[in-house]
N, C-alpha and C positions, 0 to 999 in steps of 0.2 A: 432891755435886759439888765438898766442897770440895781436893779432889785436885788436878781441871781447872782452878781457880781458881787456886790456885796457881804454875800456868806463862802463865797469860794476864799480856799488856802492861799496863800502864796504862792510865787515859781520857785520857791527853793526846788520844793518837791519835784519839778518837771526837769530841772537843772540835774536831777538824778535819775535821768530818764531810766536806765536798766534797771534798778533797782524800787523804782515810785511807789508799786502798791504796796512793798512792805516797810521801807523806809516810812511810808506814811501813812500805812494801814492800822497804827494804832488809833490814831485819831481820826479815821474815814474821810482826810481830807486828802486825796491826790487830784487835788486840782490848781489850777492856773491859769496863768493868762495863753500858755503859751501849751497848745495841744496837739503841736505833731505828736505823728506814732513814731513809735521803738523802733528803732532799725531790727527786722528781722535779719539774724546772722546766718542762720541756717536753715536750709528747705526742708519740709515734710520728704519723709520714706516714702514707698509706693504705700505702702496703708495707712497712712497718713493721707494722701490724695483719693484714695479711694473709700475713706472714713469722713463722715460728719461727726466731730464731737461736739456733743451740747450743754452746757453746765445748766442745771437744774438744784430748785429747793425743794420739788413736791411733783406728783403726777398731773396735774392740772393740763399743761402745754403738752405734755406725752400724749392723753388721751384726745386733745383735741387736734394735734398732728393727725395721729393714725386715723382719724374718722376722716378730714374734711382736705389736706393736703393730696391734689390729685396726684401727684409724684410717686407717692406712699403706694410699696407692693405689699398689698394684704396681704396674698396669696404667700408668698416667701415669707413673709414679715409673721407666717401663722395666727394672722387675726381675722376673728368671727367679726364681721362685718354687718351680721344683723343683730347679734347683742354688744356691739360696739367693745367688745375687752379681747387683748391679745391670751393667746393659749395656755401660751407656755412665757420661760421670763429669759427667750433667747433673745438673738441681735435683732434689729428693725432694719428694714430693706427699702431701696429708692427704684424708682422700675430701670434705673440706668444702672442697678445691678451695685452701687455704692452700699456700704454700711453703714447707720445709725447708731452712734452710743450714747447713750444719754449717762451721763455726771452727777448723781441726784445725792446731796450734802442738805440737811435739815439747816433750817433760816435761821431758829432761834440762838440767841447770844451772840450774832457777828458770827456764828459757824460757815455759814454758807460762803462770808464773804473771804477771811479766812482761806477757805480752801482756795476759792476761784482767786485772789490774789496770788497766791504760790502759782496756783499756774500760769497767769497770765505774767508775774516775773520769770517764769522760766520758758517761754514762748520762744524767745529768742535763741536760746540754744537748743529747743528741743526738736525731733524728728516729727513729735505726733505732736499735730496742734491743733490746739484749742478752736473749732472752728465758731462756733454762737456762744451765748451765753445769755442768760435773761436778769435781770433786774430789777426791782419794786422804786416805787416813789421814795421811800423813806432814806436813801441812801442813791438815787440815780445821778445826781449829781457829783457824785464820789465818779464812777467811770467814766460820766461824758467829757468831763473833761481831763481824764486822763488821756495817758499815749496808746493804753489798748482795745481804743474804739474807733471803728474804724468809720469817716464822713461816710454817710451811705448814698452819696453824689456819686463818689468814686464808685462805686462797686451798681450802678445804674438806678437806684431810686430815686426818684423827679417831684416834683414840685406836683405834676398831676396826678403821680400815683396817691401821693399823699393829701389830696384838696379837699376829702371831706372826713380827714378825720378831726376831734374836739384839738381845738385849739391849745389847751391845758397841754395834753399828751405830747404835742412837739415841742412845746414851751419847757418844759423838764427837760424833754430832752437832745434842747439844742445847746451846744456847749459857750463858751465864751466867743468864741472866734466866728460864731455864727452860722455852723453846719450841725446837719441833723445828725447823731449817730444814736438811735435807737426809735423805733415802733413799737407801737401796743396794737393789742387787736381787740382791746377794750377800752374802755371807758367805764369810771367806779363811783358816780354820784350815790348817797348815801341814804335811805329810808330808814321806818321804825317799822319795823314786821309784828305784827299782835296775832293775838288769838282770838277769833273771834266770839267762839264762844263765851271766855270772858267778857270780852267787851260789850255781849249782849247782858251777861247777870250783873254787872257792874254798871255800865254808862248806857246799858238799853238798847243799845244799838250796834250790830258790827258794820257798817255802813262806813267806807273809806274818808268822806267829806264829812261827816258828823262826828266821825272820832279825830280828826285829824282838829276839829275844830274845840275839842276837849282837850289838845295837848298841843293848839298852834304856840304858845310862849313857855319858855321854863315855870314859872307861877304855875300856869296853869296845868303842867307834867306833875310840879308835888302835889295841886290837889288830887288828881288823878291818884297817887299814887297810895295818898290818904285813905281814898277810898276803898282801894286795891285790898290795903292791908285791913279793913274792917271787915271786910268780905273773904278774907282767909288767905290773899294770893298775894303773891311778891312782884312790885313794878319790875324788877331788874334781876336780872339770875346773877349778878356778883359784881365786883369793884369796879372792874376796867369796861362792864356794857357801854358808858355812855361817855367814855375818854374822848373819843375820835372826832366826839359832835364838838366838844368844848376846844380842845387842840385844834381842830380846822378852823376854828377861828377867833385863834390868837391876832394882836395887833401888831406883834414884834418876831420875828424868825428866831427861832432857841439859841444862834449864838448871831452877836453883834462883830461890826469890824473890826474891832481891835481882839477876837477871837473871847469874847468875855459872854459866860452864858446867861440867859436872859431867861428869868421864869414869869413866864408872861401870866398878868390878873385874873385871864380866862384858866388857867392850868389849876390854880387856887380856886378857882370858882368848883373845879370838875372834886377836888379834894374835900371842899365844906360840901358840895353834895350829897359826895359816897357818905361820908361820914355820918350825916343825918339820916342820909338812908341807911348805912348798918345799927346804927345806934336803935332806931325806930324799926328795924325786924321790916324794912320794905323791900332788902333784898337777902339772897340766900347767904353770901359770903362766900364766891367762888371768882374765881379764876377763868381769863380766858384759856381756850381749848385744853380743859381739863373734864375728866368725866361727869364730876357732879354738873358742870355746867352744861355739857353735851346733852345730860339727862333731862334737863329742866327746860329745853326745846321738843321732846317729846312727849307720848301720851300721857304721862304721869306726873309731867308739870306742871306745878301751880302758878308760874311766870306770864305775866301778861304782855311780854314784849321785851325785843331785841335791837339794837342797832346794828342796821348791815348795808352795805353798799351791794351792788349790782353781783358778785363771786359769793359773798357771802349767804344772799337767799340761795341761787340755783345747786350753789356749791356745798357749802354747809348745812343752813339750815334745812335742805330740803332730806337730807342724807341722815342728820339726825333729830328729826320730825319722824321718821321711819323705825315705828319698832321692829317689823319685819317686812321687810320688802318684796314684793309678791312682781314676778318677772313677767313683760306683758310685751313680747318682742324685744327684747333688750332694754327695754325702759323701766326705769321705777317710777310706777304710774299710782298705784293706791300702799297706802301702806292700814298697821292693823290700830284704827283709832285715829289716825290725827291728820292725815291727809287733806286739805282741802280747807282747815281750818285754821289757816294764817291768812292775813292782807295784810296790807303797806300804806300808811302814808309817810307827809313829808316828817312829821314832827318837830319838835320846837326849833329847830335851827338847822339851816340847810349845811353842808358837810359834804366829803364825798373820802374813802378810805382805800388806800392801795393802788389795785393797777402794777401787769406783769409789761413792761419791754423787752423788746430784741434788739442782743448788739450784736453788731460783727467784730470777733476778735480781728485785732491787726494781727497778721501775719497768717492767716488763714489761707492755709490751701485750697480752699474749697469756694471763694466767693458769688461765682455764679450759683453755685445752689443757694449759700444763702441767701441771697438778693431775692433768687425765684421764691424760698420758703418767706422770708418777707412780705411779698409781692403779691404769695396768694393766701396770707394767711391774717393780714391786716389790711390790705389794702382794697380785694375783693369785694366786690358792694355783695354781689348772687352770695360767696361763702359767705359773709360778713350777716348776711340775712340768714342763711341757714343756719349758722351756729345758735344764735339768739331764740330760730323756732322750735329745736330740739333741744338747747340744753339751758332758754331764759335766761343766759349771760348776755349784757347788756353791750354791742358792740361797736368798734370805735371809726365805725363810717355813719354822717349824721342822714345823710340820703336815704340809707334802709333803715334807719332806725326812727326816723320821722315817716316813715311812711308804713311802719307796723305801729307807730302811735296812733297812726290816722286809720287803720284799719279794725278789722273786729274778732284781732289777735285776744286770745285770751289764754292765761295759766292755770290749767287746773290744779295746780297745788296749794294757789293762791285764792281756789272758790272763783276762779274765771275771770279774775280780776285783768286787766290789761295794765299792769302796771310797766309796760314799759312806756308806755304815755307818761308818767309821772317822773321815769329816769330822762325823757326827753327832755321835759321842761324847767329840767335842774339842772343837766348837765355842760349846756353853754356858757354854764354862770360859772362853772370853776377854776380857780385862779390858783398855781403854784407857786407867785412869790414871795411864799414865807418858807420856801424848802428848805434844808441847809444838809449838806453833804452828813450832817452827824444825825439823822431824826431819829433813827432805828435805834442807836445805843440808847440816845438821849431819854427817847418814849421808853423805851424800855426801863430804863434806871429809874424813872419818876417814878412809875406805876410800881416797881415792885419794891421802893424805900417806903413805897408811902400803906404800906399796907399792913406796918405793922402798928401806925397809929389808926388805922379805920377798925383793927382788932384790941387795940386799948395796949399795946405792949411798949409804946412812944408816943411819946406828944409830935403838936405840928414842928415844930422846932426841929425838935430831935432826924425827925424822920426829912428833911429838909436838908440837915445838914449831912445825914444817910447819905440823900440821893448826889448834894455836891462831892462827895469822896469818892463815890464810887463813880460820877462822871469824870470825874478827874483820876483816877486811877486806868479808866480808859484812853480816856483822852488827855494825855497829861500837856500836849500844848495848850490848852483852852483852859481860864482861869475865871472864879469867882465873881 
């Protein structure tokens, strides 16, 4: 651990235990060496005990609660069960008659966290608490080793519950002092999703190992991409496609011990890329999750390929790959045009992007459910295997997910591909310790300083020193 030690805060921050995530939520570092939780002052109300609240960025965890959590009352909860979506946008129900509220605050710009810091500073005096809350890679080390996570020793998750999930996932998120406090129910190794059809008028072949074999090194991605653009179509739909490959394997974690940040060779590598690709018309000049970009994954795209980890096929691209989605039991099964005409390989450099966690807020009234939500919602080999066969999320028990690699599992959205064989064989490899409690801001800041020299409005320089100001206007303890 002494890697993740490393990029952790100071005890100041814990030394202010009541106040930790906002005293040091400017700079996403409330961490330390020293991780007791908060003394809770005061107890939940009766609806407070008889509520689960859950702090959320997006519906992702909602919809996979309601389908696969046996707890979960359909029936009260008003959800259609064979087309998987609730009715109406009332409360969600536990069959032990409890209430569900899900907390749902947008991730982008430190919003999400933001909010969930106010509350989890006010946990302590308040009646209704905070009972879960989830959390990404890019900032998990901010909570675990705060005071408002709770060891999930305490509250009954073991060592067996937890034995087959990837390595990586409890390594994020075990804190300094050596206890777990957060699970995923995934695992997010990183592919390059194509179109095949290009890849037939271009490189001859949509064939997984043959084009993987056209794009195994960065060299050989620009000639590819050379080609791309003589034949009419754009290797990259915009700036930030292929951030994630370069950033995952950086040599140095973005900030060093003395709190000084560190723009690692690889991050300049990802910069003279874009660059020659915008300059050279081999990508459109978009943005992630922005329309023109969502466009350029469906029928009308000229784009030859995406970079996405394991949420990002099932989740996104496959949602906007669909001009109209035609309902076939509650599934989106063909869409008009472009269904079935993406595959996956590795591409030039293995990578892996995101990944959701569950914490237990301290002070939670409610711990037994969430241990049980835990319990069967990550830890489950049978759920853990049904999640992955109905909705191609790749998940984070290696027992059911090696043994749908071994079997003659296939995606039809992917043209039958079995590519979760390909997430198996990469995903034992990923390693966390270059995380640092700041990534979220930090990624963020680079990507959008630097964007206005890949549009000719700044030089490297300039947009360089863009991104240091406004890193440091976030994070004002972290210095140059």
């Amino acid at each position: 651990m002494t890697k993740l030690k490393r990029v952790l805060c100071g005890t100041m921050c814990l030394a202010m235990a009541g106040s930790m995530l906002t005293a040091c939520g400017d700079d996403s570092s409330s961490s330390g060496t020293n991780v007791a939780e908060v003394p809770q002052k005061k107890e939940g109300n009766e609806e407070s005990k008889n509520t689960i609240k859950i702090y959320v960025w997006n519906q992702e965890f909602q919809g996979l609660f309601r389908r696969y959590y046996p707890e979960y009352d359909a029936v009260k909860s008003n959800y259609d069960t064979e087309k998987h979506e609730k009715k109406d946008t009332g409360d969600d129900f536990l069959k032990d008659g409890k209430k569900v509220v899900w907390v749902v605050n947008d991730n982008q710009g430190n919003n999400y966290q933001d909010k969930l810091d106010a509350a989890l500073k006010a946990q302590a005096d308040s009646e209704d608490k905070v009972d879960m809350f989830l959390i990404e890679a890019d900032y998990a080390l901010k909570y675990v080793n705060s005071g408002y996570t709770k060891d999930l020793s305490k509250i009954g998750i073991t060592d067996t519950d937890t034995a087959q999930m990837y390595d990586y996932t409890k390594q994020v998120a075990t804190s300094e002092d050596g206890t777990l406090r957060a699970v995923s129910w995934q695992a997010t190794p990183g592919l390059f999703a194509y179109r095949r059809d290009i890849a037939k008028d271009v490189l001859g072949t949509d064939d997984p190992a043959e084009v993987q074999a056209a794009l195994s090194d960065w060299t050989k991605f620009d000639e590819v991409a050379a080609k791309m653009n003589e034949k009419g179509y754009k290797m990259l739909s915009g700036f930030d496609d292929s951030y994630r490959v370069f950033s995952n394997n950086v040599s140095k974690p973005w900030v060093d011990e003395n709190k000084k940040i560190v723009v690692d060779d690889a991050l300049m590598q990802w910069v003279d890329q874009t660059k020659n690709y915008t300059d050279k018309g081999y990508n459109n000049k978009t943005s992630l999750w922005t329309d023109p970009w969502a466009a350029d994954q469906g029928p009308t795209g000229k784009v030859f390929g995406f970079f996405y980890s394991t949420w990002g096929i099932n989740f996104t691209l496959k949602k906007n790959s669909l001009e109209t989605p035609v309902d076939k039991g509650g599934e989106e099964k063909v869409g008009n045009g472009i269904y079935g005409q993406y595959a996956v390989c590795e591409g030039p450099a293995a990578y892996f992007w995101g990944g959701t966690w569950l914490c237990c807020a301290a002070g939670s009234d409610n711990e037994d459910t969430v241990a049980d939500i835990m319990k069967k919602m990550t830890c489950d080999k049978d759920i853990a295997t049904q999640i992955t066969k109905d909705t191609q999320d790749y998940t984070n028990n290696k027992e059911a997910m090696d043994a749908l690699a071994a079997s003659d599992y296939a995606s039809d959205f992917l043209g039958g591909q079995n590519h979760i064989a390909l997430f198996a064989s990469t995903a034992p490899n990923i390693k966390m310790d270059k995380t640092t409690a700041y990534d979220q801001g930090l990624n963020e800041a680079f990507q959008d300083a630097f964007k206005d020299y890949f549009n000719g409005n700044a030089t490297k320089d300039e947009a360089l020193e863009n991104f240091y100001k406004a890193a440091l206007e976030k994070y004002p303890t972290l210095s140059k």
